[in-house]
C-alpha positions as CSV (number, residue, x, y, z in Angstrom):
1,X,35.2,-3.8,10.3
2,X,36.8,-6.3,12.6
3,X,36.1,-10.1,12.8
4,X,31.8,-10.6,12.2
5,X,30.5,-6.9,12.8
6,X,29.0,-5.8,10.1
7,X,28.0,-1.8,9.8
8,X,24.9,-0.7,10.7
9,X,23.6,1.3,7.9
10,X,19.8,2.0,9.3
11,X,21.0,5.3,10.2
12,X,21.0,6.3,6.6
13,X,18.4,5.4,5.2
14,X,16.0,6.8,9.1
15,X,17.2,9.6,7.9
16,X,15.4,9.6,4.4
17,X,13.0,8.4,5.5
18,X,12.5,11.7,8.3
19,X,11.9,8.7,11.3
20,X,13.2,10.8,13.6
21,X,11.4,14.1,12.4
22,X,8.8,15.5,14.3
23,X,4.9,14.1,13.0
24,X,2.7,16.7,11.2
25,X,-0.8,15.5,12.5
26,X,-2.3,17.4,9.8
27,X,-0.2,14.8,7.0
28,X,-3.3,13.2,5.6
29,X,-4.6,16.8,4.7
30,X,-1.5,17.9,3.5
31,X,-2.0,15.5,0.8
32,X,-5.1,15.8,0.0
33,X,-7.2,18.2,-3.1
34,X,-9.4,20.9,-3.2
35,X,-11.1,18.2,-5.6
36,X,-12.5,16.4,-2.4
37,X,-15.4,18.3,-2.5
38,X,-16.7,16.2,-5.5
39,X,-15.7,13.1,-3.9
40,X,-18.9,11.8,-2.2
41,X,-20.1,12.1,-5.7
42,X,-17.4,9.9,-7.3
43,X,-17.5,7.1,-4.6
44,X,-21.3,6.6,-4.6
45,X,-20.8,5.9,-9.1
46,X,-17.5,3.8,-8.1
47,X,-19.2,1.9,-5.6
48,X,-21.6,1.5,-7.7
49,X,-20.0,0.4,-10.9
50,X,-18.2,-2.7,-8.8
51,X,-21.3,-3.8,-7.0
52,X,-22.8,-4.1,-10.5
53,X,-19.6,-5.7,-12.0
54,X,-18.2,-8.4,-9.1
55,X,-20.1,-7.3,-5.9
56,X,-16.8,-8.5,-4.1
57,X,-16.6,-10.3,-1.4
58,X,-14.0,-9.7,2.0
59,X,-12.5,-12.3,3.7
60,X,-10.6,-11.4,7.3
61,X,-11.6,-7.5,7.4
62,X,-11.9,-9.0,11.2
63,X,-8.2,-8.6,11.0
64,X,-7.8,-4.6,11.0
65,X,-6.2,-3.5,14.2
66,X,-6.9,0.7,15.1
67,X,-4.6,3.0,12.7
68,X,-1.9,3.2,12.3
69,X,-1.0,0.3,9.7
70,X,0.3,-0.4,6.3
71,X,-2.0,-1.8,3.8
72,X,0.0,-4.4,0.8
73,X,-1.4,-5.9,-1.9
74,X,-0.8,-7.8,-5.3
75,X,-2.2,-5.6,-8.2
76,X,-3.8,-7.1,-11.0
77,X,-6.1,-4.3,-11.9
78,X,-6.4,-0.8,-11.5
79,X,-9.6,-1.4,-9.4
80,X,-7.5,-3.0,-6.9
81,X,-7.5,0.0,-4.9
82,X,-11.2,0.9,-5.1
83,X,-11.6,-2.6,-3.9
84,X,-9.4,-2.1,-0.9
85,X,-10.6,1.3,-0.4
86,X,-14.3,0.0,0.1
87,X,-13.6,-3.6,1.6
88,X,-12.9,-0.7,4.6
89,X,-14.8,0.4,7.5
90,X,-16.0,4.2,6.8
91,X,-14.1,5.4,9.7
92,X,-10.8,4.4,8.7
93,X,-11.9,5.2,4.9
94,X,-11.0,8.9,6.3
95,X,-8.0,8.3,7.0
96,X,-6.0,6.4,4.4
97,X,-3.7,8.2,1.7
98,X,-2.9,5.9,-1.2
99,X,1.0,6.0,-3.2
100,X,0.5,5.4,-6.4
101,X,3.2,5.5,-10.0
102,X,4.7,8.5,-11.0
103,X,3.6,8.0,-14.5
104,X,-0.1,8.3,-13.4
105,X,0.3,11.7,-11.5
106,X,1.9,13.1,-14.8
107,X,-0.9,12.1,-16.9
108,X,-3.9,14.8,-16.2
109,X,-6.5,12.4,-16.9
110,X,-5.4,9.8,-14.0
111,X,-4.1,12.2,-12.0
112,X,-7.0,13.6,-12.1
113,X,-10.0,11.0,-11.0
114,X,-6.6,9.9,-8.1
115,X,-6.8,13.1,-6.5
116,X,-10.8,13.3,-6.5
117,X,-10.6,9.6,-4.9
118,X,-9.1,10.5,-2.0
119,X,-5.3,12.0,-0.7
120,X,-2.4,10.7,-2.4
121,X,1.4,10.5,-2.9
122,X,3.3,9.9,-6.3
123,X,6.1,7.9,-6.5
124,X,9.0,7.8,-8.5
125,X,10.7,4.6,-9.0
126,X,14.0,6.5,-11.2
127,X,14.3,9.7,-9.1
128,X,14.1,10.1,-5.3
129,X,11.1,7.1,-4.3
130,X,12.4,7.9,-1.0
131,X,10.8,11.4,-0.6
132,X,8.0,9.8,-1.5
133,X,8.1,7.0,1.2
134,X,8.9,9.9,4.0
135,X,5.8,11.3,3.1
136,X,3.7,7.6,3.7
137,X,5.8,7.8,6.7
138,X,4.6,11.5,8.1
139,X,1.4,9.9,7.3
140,X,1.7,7.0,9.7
141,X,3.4,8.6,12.3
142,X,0.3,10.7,12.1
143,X,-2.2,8.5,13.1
144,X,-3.3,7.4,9.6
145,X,-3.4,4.0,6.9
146,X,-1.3,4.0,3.2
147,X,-1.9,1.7,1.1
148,X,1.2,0.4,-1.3
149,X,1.3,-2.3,-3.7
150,X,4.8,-3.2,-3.3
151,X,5.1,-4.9,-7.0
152,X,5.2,-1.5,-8.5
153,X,3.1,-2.2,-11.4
154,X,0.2,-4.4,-12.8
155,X,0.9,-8.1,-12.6
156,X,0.1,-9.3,-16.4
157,X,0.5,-13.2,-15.5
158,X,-0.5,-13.7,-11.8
159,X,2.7,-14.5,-10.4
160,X,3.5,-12.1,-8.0
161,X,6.4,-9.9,-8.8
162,X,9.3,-9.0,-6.7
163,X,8.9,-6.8,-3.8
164,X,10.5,-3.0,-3.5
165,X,12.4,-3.1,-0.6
166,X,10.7,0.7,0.1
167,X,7.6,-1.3,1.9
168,X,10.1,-3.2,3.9
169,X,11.6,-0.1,5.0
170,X,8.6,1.7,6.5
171,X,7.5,-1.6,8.1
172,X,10.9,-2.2,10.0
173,X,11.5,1.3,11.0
174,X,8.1,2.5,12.0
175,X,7.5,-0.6,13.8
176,X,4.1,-0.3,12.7
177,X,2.0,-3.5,11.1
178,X,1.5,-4.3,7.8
179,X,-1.9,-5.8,6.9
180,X,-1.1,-8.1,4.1
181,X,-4.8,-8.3,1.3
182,X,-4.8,-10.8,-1.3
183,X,-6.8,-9.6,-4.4
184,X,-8.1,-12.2,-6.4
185,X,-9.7,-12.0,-10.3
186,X,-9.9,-8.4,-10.1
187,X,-8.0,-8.3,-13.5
188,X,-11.2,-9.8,-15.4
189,X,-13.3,-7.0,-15.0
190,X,-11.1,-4.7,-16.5
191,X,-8.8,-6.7,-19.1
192,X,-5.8,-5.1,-19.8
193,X,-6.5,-2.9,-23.7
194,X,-10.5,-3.7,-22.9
195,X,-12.7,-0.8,-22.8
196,X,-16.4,-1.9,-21.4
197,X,-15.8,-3.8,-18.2
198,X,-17.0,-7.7,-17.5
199,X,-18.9,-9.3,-14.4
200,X,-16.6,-11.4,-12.2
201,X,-17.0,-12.3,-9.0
202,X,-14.0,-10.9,-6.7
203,X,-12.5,-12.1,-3.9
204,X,-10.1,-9.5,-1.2
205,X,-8.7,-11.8,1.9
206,X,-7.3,-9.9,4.2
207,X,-4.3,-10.9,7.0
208,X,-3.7,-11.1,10.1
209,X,-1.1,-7.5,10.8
210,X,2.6,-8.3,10.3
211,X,5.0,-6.8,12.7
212,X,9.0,-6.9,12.4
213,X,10.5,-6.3,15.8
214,X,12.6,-8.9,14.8
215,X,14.0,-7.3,12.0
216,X,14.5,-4.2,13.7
217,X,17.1,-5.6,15.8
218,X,18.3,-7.9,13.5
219,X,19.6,-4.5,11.6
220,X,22.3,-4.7,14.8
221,X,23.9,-7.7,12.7
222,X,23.0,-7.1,9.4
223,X,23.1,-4.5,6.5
224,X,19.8,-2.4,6.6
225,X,19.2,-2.5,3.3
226,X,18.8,-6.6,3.2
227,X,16.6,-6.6,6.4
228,X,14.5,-4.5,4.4
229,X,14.7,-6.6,1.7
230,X,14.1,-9.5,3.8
231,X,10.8,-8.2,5.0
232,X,9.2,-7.1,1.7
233,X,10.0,-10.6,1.0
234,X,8.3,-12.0,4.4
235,X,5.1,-9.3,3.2
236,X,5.1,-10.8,-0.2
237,X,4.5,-14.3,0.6
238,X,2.2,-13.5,3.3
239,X,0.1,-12.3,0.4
240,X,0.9,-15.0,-1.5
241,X,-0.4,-17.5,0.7
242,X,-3.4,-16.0,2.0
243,X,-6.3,-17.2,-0.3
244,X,-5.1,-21.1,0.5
245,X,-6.0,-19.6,4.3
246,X,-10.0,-18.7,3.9
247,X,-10.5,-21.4,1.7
């Protein structure tokens, strides 16, 4: 390198992500299970089961633009998603496909009641998260919504954990908006080693969409990997700060 230019790395990691590849507009199916067909069933005794135990309420769902998006959240609670997954519209209910830990889709149980819930992608964190991020990205390209929660696991103390840069990634090089939600008490329905659930009342505030054109050309100047960095960051306290926004 000579005097301030600094290499441009974005070419790498575009290409494992597959940005360039052609879009399969048939992704969302392509990730879906032939245990769909019991999935009306299973969402009428979910929605259920959280209308009895927080009937939560959504702030900002005003805020969805058409698909394709990103939906981020903090995770407190394995109901998190179901909460998401409701707060939407039922048109774009259709079209979402969730990524979710590796260590779920290799337990049958889990894996299991995720796959009747609707189309998803596993991720591993130690080997290769990047296929799995190509795949949210085929998705997208496709027309349709994923939903991430970029901490990677359960928050145990509220404090939102750091961000994988893999949501920051998508977001730059798809070009396509991230809707930031803010979950809030979620976790006290479902305690962490609790078996029969509590009522709480539940909060979901959703953003305004997040876009990083910016950061797409800032990549000219600086290492790809920290501009994705830099927007997981930007996603993370956008999510941070939305509750002190509705209230």
């Amino acid at each position: 390198m000579q005097g301030n230019e600094v290499l441009d790395t974005s070419a790498y990691w575009r290409k494992l992500l597959k940005i360039d590849a052609d879009s399969n507009k048939n992704a969302i199916k392509k990730f879906d299970s032939n245990l769909k067909i019991f999935r009306s069933f299973f969402h009428k005794i979910i929605s259920s089961f959280l209308n009895y135990c927080c009937q939560p309420k959504n702030f900002g769902i005003q805020n969805l633009p058409d698909p394709p998006f990103i939906l981020a959240s903090n995770h407190l609670s394995v109901l998190d998603f179901p909460l998401i997954f409701f707060g939407l519209p039922n048109h774009l209910r259709k079209k979402i496909v969730a990524i979710y830990k590796f260590k779920y889709h290799k337990n049958l149980f889990t894996r299991f009641f995720i796959k009747i819930f609707c189309p998803s992608i596993p991720v591993n964190m130690k080997e290769k998260p990047w296929e799995a991020l190509s795949m949210a990205v085929d998705v997208l390209k496709s027309g349709g919504i994923v939903y991430i929660a970029p901490e990677g696991t359960r928050n145990k103390n509220k404090e939102i954990l750091p961000y994988k840069p893999g949501v920051g990634a998508i977001a730059v090089e798809t070009k396509i908006p991230v809707i930031p939600i803010h979950i809030k008490n979620s976790e006290k329905i479902l305690p962490r080693g609790s078996i029969l659930p509590k009522k709480h009342n539940v909060e979901i505030f959703w953003g305004i969409p997040i876009k990083f054109e910016d950061l797409f050309e800032k990549k000219k100047v600086s290492p790809a990997y920290e501009v994705y960095k830099e927007a997981a960051e930007s996603i993370k306290n956008s999510i941070k700060n939305l509750e002190g926004i509705y209230k």
